[in-house]
N, C-alpha and C positions, 0 to 999 in steps of 0.2 A: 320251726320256731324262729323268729325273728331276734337277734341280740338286740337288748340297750342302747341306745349307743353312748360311748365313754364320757365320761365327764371331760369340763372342757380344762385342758393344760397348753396354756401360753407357751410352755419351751416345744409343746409339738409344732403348734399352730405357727408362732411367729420364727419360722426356719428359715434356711438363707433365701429360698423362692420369694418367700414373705416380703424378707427385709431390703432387698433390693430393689422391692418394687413400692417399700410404704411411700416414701416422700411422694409419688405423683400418686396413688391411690387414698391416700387421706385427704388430698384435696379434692379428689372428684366426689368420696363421702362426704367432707364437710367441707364446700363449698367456702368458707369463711376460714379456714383455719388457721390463714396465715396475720387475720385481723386480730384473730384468740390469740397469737402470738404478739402482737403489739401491742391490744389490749390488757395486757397483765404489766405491759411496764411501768405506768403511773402508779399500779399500786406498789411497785417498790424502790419509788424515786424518793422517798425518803430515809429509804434504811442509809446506816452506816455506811462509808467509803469504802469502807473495806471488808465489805460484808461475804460471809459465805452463804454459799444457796444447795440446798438437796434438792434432787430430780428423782424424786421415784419414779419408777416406770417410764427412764430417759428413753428408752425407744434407740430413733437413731441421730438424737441429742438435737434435736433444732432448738430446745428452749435452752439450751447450754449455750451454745452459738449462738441463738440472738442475743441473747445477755450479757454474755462473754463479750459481745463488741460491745455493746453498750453502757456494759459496767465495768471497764478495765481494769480496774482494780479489784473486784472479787474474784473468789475461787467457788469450785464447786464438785459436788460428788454426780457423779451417773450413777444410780441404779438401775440393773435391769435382770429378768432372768433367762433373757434368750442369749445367748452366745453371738447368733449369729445379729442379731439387731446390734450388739456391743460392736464387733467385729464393723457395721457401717459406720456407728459413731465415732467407735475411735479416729476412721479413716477421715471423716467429714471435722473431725475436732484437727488432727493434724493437719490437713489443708486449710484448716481458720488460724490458725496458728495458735492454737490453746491449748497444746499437751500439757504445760508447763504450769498449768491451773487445773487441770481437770483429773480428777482420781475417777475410776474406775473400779467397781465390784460387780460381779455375776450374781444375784443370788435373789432372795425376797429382802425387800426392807426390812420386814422382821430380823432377818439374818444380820445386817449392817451392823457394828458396832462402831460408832463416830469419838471420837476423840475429841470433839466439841460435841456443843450444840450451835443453831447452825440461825443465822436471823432471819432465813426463808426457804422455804420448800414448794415446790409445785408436784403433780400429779394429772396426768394429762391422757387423758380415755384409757383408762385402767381399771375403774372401779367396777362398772359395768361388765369386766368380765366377775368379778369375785360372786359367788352366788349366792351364801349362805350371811344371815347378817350379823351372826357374831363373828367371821370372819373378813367381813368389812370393817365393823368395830376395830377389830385388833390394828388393823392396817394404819386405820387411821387413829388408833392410841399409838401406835407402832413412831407414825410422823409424828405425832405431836411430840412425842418423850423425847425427840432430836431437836427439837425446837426449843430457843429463845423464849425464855417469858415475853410476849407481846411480839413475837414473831411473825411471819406474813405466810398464809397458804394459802394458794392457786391452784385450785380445783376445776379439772372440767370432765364432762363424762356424757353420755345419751343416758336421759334419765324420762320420767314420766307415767302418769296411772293409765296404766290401758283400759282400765274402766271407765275413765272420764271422757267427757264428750269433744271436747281438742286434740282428744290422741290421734285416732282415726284420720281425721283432717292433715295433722301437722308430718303423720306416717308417708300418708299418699302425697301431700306435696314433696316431702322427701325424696320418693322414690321419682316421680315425674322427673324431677332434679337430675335424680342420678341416671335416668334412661335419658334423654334430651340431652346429657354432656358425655355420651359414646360408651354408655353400658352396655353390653350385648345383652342380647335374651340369656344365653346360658351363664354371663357372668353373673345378670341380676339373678338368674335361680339361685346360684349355686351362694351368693353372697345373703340372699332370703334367707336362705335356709340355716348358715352361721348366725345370722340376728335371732331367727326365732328359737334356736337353739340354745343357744350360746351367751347372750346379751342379756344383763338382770337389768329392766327399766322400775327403777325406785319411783314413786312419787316425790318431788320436792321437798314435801312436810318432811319424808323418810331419811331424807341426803340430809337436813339441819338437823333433825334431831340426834343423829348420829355424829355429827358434828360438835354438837353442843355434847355431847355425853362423852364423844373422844377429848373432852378440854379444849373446844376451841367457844369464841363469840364473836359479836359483831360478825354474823354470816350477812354478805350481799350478794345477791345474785348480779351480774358483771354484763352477762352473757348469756345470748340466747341463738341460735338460728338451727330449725325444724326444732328437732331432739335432741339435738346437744344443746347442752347447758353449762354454763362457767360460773361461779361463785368465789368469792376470797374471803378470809376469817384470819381470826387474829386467835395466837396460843394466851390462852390464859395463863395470867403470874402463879 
């Protein structure tokens, strides 16, 4: 008899093997990712001077760190629930010289309790693992209840309908992508095999309406390259 195999938990998967090795492994996935990272700063060139920013699912904080230089005068929270992903951020926050802004929690966003509410939030390939869609809902009622009425979130995620006739197309250029920039055969297997596992691909329609129903509007889609996708919305009053 063959076991199940487990459902997927981000504190196994993103361990310290992991986390040392994201910052040059999310780029050879998402070929663009450090454009997703400039790309969100127009939409928050107008908040407050002194605005505070949440990170759910900071990873190992590049969107802290780019901000943080960019936005001197804000502060902001890390979330995240791997230890050992914290453990790079915090290191990679201390060498940018942002301790002295940056808080730090282990845990689920749901868990966070914020002391404010907060004039922006991002969320950055997190959602996709979550599987079940009331528990996406939650997540993303979870941001919005930390948010500013008319606050700013930055959404990005591998999203899309495997039924529809782009999927196919946009999958295989994907992957061409990731073999042709020094993926091995056994890394591609074994990375296959995590996506078709492991990764919830929403349809579009699925990510707004979920949106709209967590309290936010004005959803735009921002961003695109293969199956990632970036979006920004505004918290309703």
């Amino acid at each position: 008899m063959i076991d199940a195999p487990k459902p997927f938990d981000p504190v196994d998967y993103f361990d310290e093997s992991v986390a040392v090795r994201y910052d040059q492994g999310i780029r050879l996935s998402c070929p663009s990712y450090d454009a997703l990272q400039l790309s969100m700063v127009p939409w928050l060139q107008l908040l407050p001077e002194k605005s505070t920013f949440l990170s759910a699912g900071a990873g190992t904080g590049t969107e802290v760190i780019n901000l943080g230089k960019r936005f001197p005068s804000w502060n902001f929270v890390a979330v995240d629930v791997s230890a050992d992903m914290l453990k790079v951020c915090q290191r990679r926050i201390a060498q940018a010289d942002l301790v002295s802004r940056v808080e730090i929690f282990q845990g689920r966003i749901e868990e966070y309790e914020s002391r404010e509410r907060f004039e922006a939030a991002s969320s950055i390939f997190v959602v996709h693992f979550i599987a079940g869609r009331d528990e996406r809902l939650a997540y993303f009622r979870s941001i919005a209840s930390k948010l500013k009425p008319g606050g700013v979130f930055v959404l990005a995620d591998l999203y899309g309908d495997r039924g529809s006739p782009e999927f196919v197309p946009l999958l295989q250029a994907w992957l061409l992508h990731y073999v042709s920039h020094g993926a091995t055969a056994e890394k591609l297997t074994k990375d296959l095999e995590h996506i078709f596992r492991n990764i919830v691909f929403s349809p579009e329609s699925e990510v707004i309406a979920l949106l709209h129903e967590a309290g936010f509007t004005g959803i735009v889609r921002f961003f695109q390259t293969f199956l990632f996708g970036g979006w920004v919305a505004t918290r309703q009053g």
